[in-house]
C-alpha positions in Angstrom: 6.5 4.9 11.6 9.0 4.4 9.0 6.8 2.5 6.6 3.9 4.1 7.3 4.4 8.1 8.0 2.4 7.8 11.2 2.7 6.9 14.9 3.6 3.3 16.0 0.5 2.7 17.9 -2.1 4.0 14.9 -0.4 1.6 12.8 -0.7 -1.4 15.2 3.2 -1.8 16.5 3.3 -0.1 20.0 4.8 -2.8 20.7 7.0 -5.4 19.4 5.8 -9.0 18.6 7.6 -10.7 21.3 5.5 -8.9 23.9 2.4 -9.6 21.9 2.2 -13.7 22.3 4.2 -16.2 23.8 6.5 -16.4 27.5 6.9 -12.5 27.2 3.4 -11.8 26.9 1.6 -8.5 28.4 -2.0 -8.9 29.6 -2.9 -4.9 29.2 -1.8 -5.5 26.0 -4.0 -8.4 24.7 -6.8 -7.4 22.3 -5.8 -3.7 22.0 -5.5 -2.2 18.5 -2.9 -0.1 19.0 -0.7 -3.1 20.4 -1.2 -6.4 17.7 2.2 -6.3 17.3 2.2 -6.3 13.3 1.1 -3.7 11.1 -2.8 -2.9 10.7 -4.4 -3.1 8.1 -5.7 0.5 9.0 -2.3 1.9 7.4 -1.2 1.9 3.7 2.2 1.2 3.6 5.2 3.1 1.6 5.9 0.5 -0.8 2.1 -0.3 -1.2 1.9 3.5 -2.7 4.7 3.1 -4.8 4.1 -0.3 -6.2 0.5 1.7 -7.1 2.6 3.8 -8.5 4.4 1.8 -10.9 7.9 1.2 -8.7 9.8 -2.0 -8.4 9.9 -2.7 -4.8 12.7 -4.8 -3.0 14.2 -5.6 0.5 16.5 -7.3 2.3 17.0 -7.2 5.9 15.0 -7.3 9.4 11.3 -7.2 9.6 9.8 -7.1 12.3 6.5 -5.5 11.6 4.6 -8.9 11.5 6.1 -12.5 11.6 3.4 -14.5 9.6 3.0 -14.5 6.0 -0.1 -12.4 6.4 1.7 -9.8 7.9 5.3 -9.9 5.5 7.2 -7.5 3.4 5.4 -9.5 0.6 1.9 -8.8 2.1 2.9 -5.1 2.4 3.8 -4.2 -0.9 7.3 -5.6 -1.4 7.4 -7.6 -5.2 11.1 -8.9 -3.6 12.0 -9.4 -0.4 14.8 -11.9 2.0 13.5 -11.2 5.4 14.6 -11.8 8.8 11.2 -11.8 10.6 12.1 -11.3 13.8 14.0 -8.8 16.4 17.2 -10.8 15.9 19.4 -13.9 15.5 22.3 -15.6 14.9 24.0 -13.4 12.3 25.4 -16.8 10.8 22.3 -18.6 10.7 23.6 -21.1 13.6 21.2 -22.2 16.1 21.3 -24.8 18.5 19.1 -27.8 18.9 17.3 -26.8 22.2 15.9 -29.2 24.3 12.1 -28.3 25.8 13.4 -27.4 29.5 15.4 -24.6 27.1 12.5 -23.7 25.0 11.5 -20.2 27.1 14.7 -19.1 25.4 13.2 -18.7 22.5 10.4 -16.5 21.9 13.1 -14.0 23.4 14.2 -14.0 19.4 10.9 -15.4 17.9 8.1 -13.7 18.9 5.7 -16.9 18.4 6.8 -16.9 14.9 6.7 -20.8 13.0 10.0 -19.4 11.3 12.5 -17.1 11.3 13.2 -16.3 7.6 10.8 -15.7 4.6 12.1 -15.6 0.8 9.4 -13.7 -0.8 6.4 -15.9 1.0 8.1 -19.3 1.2 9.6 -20.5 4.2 13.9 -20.5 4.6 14.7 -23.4 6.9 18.6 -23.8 5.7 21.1 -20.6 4.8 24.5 -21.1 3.1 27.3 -22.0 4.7 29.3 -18.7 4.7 25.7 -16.9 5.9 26.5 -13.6 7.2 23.4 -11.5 7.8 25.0 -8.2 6.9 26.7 -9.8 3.7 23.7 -11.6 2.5 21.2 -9.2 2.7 23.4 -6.5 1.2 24.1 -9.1 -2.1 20.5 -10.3 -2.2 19.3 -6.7 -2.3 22.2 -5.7 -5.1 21.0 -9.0 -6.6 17.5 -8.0 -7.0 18.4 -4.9 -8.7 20.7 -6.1 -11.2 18.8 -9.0 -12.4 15.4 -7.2 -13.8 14.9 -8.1 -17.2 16.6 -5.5 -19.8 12.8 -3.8 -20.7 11.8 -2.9 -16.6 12.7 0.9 -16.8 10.5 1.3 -14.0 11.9 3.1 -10.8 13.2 1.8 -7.9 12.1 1.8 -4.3 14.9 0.0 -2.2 14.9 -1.1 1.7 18.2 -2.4 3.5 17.3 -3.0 7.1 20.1 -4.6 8.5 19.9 -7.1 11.6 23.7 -5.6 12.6 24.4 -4.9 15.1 22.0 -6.5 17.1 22.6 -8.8 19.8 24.0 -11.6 19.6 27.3 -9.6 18.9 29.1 -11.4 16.0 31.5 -10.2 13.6 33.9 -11.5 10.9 37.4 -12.3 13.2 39.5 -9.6 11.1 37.1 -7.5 12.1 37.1 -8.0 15.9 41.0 -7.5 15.7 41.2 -4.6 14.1 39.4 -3.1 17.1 41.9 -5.2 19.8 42.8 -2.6 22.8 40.3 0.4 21.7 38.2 0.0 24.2 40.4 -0.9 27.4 39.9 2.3 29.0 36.3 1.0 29.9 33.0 3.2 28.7 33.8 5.9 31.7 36.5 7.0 30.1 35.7 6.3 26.2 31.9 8.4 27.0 34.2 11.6 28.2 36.5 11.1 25.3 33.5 10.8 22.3 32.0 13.9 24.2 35.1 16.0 24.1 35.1 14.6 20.2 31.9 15.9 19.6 32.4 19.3 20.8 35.3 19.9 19.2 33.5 18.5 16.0 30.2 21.3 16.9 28.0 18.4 16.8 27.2 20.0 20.6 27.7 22.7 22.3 31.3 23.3 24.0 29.5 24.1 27.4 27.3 21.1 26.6 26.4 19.4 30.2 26.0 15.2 29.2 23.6 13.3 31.0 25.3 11.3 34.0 25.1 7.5 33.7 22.2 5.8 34.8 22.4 2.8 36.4 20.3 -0.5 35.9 18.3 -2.3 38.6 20.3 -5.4 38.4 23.9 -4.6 40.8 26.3 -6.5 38.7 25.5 -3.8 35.8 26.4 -1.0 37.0 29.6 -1.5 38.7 32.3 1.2 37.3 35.7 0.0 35.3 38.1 0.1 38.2 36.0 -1.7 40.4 36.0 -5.3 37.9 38.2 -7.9 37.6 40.5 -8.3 35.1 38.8 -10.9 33.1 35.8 -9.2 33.3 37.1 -6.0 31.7 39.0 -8.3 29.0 35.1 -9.5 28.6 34.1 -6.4 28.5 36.5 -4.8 25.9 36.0 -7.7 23.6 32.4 -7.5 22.7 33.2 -3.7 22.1 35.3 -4.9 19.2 33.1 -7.4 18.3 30.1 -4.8 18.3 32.4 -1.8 16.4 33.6 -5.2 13.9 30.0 -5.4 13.0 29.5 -1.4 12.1 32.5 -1.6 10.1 31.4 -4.5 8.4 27.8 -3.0 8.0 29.6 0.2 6.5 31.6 -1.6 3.7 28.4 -3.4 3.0 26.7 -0.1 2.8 29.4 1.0 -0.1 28.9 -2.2 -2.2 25.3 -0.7 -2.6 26.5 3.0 -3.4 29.4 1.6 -5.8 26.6 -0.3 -7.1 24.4 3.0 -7.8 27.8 4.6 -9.4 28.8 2.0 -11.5 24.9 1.8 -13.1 24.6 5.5 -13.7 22.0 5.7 -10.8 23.7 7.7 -8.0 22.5 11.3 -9.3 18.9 10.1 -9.3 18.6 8.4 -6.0 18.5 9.4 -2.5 19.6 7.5 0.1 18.8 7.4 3.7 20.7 5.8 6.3 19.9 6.1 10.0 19.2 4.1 13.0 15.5 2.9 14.5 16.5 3.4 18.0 18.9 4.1 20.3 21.6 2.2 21.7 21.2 -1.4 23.0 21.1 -1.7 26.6 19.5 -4.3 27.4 21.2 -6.7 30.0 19.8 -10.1 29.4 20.6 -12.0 32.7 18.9 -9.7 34.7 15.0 -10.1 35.6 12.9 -10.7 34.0 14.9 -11.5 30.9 16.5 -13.8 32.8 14.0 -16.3 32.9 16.5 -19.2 31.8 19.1 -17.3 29.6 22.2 -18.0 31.6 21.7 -21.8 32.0 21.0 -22.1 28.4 24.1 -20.2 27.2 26.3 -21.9 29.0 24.7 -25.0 28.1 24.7 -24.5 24.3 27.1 -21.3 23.5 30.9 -21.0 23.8 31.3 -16.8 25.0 35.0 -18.1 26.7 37.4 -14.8 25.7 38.7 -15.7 22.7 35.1 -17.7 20.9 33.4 -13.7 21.6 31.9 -13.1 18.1 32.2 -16.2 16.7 28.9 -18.4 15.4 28.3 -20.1 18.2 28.7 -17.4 20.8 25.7 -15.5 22.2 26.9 -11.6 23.8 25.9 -8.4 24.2 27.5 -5.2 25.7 25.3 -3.7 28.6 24.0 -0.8 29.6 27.5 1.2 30.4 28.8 0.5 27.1 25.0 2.0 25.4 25.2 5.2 27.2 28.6 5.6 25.5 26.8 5.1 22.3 24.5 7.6 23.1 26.1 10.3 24.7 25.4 13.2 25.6 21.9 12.1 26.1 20.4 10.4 28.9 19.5 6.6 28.7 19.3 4.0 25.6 16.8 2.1 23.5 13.2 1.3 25.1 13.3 4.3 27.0 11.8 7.7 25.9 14.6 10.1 27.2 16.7 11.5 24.3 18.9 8.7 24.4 16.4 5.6 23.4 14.6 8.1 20.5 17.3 10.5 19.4 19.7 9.0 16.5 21.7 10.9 13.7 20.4 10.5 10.0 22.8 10.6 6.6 20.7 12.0 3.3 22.2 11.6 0.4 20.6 13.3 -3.1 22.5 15.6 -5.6 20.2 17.0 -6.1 19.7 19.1 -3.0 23.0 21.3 -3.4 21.2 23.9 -1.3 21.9 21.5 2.4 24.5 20.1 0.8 27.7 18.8 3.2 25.7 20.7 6.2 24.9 19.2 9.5 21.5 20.4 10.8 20.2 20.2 14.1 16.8 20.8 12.9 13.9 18.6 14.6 12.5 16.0 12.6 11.1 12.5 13.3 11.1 9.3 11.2 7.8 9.6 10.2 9.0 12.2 7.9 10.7 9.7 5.3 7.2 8.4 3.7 5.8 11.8 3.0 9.5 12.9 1.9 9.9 10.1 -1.0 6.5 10.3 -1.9 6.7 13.8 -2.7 9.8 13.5 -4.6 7.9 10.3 -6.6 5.2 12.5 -7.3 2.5 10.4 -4.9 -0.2 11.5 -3.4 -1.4 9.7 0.2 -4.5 8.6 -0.2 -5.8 10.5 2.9 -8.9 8.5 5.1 -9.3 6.0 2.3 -7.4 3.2 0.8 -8.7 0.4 -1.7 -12.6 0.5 0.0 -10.9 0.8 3.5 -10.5 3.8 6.1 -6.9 4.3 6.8 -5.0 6.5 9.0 -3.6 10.2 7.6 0.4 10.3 7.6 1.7 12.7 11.1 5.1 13.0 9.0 6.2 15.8 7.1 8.2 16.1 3.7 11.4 17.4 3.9 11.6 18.7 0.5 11.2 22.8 1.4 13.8 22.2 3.9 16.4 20.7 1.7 15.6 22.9 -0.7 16.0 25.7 1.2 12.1 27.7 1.0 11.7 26.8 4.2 14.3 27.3 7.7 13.1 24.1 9.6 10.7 21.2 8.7 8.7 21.2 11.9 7.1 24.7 13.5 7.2 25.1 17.4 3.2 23.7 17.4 4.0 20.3 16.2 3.6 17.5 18.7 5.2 14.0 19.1 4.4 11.3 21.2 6.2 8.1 22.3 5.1 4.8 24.8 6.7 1.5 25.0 6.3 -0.5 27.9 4.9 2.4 30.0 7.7 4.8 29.1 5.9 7.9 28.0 6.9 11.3 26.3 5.5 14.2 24.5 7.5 16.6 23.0 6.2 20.2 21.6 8.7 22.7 19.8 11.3 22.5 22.7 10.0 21.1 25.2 9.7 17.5 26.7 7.9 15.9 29.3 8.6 12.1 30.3 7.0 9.6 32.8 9.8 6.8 33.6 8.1 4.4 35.8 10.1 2.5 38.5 12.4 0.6 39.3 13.9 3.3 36.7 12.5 6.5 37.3 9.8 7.8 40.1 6.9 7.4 38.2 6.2 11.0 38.4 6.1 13.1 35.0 9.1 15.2 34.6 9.5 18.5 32.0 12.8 19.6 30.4 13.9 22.1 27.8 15.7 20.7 25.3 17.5 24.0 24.4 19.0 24.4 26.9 19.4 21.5 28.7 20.2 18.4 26.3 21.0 15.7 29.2 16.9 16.0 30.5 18.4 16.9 33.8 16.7 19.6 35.0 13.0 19.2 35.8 11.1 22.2 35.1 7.9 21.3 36.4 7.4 23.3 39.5 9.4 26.3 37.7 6.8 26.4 35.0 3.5 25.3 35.8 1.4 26.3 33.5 3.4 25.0 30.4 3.5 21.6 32.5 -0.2 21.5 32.6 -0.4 22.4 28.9 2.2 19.6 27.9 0.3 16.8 30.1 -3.3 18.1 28.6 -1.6 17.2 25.3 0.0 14.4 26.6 -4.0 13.1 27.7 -5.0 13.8 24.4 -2.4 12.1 22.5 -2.8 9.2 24.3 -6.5 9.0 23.6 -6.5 9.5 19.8 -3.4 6.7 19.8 -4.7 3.9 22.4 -1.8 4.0 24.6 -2.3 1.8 27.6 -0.5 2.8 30.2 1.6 -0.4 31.4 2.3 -1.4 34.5 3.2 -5.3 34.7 6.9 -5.4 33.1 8.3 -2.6 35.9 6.7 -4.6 38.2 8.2 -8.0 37.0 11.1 -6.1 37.4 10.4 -5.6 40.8 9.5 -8.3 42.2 11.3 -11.3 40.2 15.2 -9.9 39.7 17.7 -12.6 40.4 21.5 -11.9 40.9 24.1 -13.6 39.8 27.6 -13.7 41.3 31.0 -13.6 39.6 31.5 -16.8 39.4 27.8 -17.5 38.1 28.6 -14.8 35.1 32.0 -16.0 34.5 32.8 -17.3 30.6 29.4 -17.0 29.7 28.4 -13.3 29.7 
């Protein structure tokens, strides 16, 4: 979406590549074009326009989009490029020597990938010693810019995914301590604090009603603060401050890169983005069927005692509680298609828009506006159906220039329409309003309609009130579906299902 200006599933990722090979595998899945779980070759890319274009294109960061060479940043119109692949690692480059009973572990991180870093198109199998992910990539990416020979004048087209703060939670020790105590009043109470923060800030409503937690079909998840142990609220509170380490460390390597565009007379001609690609993490990885082996092999290989949490060679994440305290008000976290797995803030930075400037706008917009918004500032024109002798698909995004500049009030009218799927999680959404199918174990399966102008926490089903508009939304919803190949996914709620293991206490204890 974001390198394409168009839908996931037209450009090939409706999925990511670890359900696309490999132990994590869907069958509905195999063969289908809108899930190859790499980026078509039906799509022009961002950076392949602009390097057409004459721009010097460069990243460093996460991938994702492909994990072969065929399918890298250099393949896609990157002339530099440090990648991380995949949907995550160690954020020190440690990992462990795993033995073959271990090896389902794996492709959890891998996706059926041969390696896990590319440098341009050659193969990384050793990083430096003092590797962190957030560091490097920031300083390779400064790197890239700074050493172009003293004739390139050509513009600049510059991506910084970072892999932080993705699981496994891991954060310079200065940086976990600075964050010691913050978050002992459990996410119950820290959720009701951000929300009373963000109404005093007008980010919402004062009479804004939050989405209520929901709770994960694994019973060790969702058990409230006052009803854990001690330990496992010290457990808990720790890899809050080893997750808010990592944002903080993320954000002063953020400010390397804009001191970088100040001290090189380049800050009044760039504009910088900087927002998320999905909601919070929820994931919980010992419950089915994520589960597979994960426990046995941390504890076999990883020290996550209290004190190790967020060092190399721990391996943690935070749950589902703490997620819906990242995204509060909204309802749910990332892989879901409720607000709180699709809706994320966004920071645009360009002097030269003084009309929005220091403003916070509600206004709707997706993430497949970026592409069309920096090519029209570049002066570059889509190609439309065609692309080098090949039919490619027509960008869905929508420039934000007329906004920012203020000819226009909003960027989207009340007709446009946005899809999402993953994993059989569907939504449309059409000026206000939203319908949603969550299939169970998390929802009933049933299709659900809320208006979002009203009712922010998708908490009040509208269907039977308005029938007609429901019928119009889920005609569209048909529609979409058809034009975009969504398959509609059964097999991952039902492993769900039927395969979830618990694990007690004393199962969990010093190693989640």
């Amino acid at each position: 979406m974001l390198m394409t200006g168009t839908s996931a599933h037209l450009a090939g990722v409706g999925t990511i590549p670890e359900f696309h090979s490999g132990a994590y595998q869907i069958p509905e899945l195999k063969d289908q074009p809108a899930y190859l779980g790499h980026l078509s070759d039906k799509v022009v890319t961002l950076p392949e326009l602009l390097r057409d274009a004459g721009y010097y294109n460069v990243m460093a960061g996460k991938w994702h989009l492909g994990s072969t060479k065929e399918h890298s940043p250099k393949a896609r119109g990157f002339e530099k490029s440090f990648t991380l692949l995949v949907g995550g690692a160690n954020h020190h480059g440690w990992e462990p020597e795993l033995a073959p009973e271990d090896i389902k572990f794996k492709p959890m991180l891998r996706g059926g990938t041969t390696g896990l870093y590319l440098d341009e198109d050659e193969w990384i199998s050793e990083l430096p010693k003092d590797y962190y992910s957030s560091d490097y990539f920031t300083d390779r990416l400064i790197t890239y810019l700074k050493d172009r020979d003293a004739d390139d004048k050509r513009p600049f087209f510059a991506y910084l995914p970072f892999q932080a703060p993705h699981f496994p939670l891991q954060a310079p020790k200065d940086y976990i301590e600075k964050y010691d105590g913050v978050y002992d009043d459990g996410p119950e109470r820290v959720r009701e604090q951000r929300i009373e923060r963000l109404k005093k800030l007008g980010f919402i409503s004062s009479d804004a009603k939050p989405a209520a937690f929901s709770e994960y079909p694994h019973r060790m998840s969702n058990r409230n603060w006052e009803n854990r142990d001690d330990m496992a609220r010290k457990r808990s509170a720790r890899k809050m401050a080893v997750f808010a380490g990592m944002v903080e460390r993320m954000d002063w390597n953020i400010g390397k890169v804009m001191d970088h565009l100040e001290a090189t007379d380049q800050r009044e001609n760039t504009i910088v983005f900087f927002l998320s690609d999905n909601g919070a993490e929820g994931t919980q990885l010992e419950a089915a069927p994520a589960n597979r082996n994960v426990i046995p092999v941390l504890a076999k290989h990883f020290d996550n005692s209290l004190e190790n949490l967020g060092a190399p060679n721990s391996f943690c994440w935070y749950g589902n509680r703490w997620a819906q305290v990242g995204t509060a008000p909204s309802k749910l976290y990332k892989f879901f298609t409720h607000q709180g797995g699709i809706r994320v803030c966004s920071l645009v930075n360009y002097p030269k828009w003084p009309k929005r400037n220091g403003i916070v706008s509600h206004e709707y917009s997706t993430i497949m506006d970026i592409m069309p918004t920096i090519l029209d500032l570049a002066g570059v024109q889509h190609p439309g159906s065609q692309y080098r002798g090949k039919t490619v698909e027509a960008m869905l995004g929508k420039s934000w220039t007329s906004y920012m500049t203020g000819k226009q009030d909003s960027v989207h009218d009340s007709e446009t329409i946005t899809g999402w799927e993953f994993l059989g999680r569907q939504a449309l959404r059409k000026g206000s309003w939203k319908i949603v199918k969550l299939p169970q174990p998390w929802g009933t399966g049933k299709w659900e309609m809320f208006d979002l102008s009203t009712d922010l926490a998708e908490d009040i089903n509208l269907r039977e009130k308005h029938p007609a508009k429901f019928d119009e939304m889920l005609g569209e919803w048909r529609e979409y579906a058809k034009k975009h190949g969504i398959v509609d996914v059964k097999s991952v709620e039902q492993a769900y299902a039927m395969q979830e293991q618990e694990w007690t206490e004393s199962d969990l204890e010093d190693i989640i």
